[in-house]
N, C-alpha and C positions, 0 to 999 in steps of 0.2 A: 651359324649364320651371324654377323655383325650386324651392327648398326651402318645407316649410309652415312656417310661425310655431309651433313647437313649444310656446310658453308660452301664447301663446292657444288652439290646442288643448287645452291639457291644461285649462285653466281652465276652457271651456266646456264640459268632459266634468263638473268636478268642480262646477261652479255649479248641475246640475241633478242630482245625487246627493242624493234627502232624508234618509239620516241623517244624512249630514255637514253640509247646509245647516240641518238640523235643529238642533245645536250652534252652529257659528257662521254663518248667515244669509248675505253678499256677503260674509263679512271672507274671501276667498281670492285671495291679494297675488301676483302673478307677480315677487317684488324682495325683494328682500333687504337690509337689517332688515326690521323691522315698520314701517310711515309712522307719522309723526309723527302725536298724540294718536290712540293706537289703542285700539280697543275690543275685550277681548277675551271669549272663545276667539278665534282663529285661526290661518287656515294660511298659511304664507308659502314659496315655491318658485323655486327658478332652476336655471338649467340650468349644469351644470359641464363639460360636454365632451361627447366622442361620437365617433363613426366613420359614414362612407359608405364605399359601396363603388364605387369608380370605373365598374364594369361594369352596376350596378344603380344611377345616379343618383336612380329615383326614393324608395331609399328610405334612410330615416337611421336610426339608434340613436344616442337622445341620454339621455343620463344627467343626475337632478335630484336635487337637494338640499330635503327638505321641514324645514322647522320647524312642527308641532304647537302653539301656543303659549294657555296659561291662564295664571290667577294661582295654579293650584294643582297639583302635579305627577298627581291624580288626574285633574282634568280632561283634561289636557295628553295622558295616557295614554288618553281615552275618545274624543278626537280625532284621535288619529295609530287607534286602534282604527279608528272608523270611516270614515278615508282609505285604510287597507288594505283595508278592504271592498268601498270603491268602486271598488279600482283592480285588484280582482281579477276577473276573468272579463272587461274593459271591451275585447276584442278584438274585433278589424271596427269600433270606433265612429269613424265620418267620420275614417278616417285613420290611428287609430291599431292597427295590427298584433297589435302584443304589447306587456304591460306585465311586469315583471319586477323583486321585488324583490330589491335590492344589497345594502343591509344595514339588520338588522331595528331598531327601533324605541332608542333610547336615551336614558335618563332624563337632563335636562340643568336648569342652573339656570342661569339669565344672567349671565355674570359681570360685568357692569355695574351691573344693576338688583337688585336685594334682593328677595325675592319673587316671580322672569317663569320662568316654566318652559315647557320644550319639552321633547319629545320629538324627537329627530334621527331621518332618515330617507331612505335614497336607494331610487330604484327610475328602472329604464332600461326606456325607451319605444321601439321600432321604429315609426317613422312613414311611412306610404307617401305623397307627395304626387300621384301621378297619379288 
């Protein structure tokens, strides 16, 4: 038995959440940057590590990294808003156990781009694969 695809889970939980699709529509990136010519708001997410437990292989806690991202820091803050929303109560959904926020929301400006704001955001997911 494998582990689940934990980025494709989480994407398919968060693609049919409508406040959040409501803001930004398919823009929800399992990769980190943003792709090339993006349209925004959007979310962009990957996974930074995690732990299993030898004794319970089926199930994993993996820990992600969210970027909230608009051209304006209110946006940016009404999008990571409503990712929190969705990601809260989303327990039993095909998989995923328990979601758990890491740490809360942070106001961020790209230090590349002039004008791209995010909001930084970690939250850890308990994924059961059986």
């Amino acid at each position: 038995m494998g582990i689940q695809d934990s980025n494709t889970l989480i994407r398919s939980h968060l693609i049919v959440q409508a406040p959040l699709v409501a803001l930004v529509s398919s823009r929800i990136y399992a990769a980190q940057p943003l792709p090339e010519n993006y349209i925004l708001p959007a979310v962009t997410f990957s996974s930074r590590g995690g732990t299993a437990d030898p004794d319970v292989p089926s199930i994993v806690t993996v820990s992600c990294q969210f970027k909230c991202w608009a051209d304006d820091p209110i946006e940016a803050r009404q999008v990571y808003g409503a990712l929190f929303d969705c990601l809260q109560g989303c327990e039993d959904y095909t998989g995923i156990v328990s979601v758990q926020q890491e740490v809360g929301g942070q106001d961020m400006e790209d230090p590349d781009v002039k004008g791209l704001y995010y909001v930084l955001t970690f939250f850890s997911f308990t994924i059961r694969s059986d």
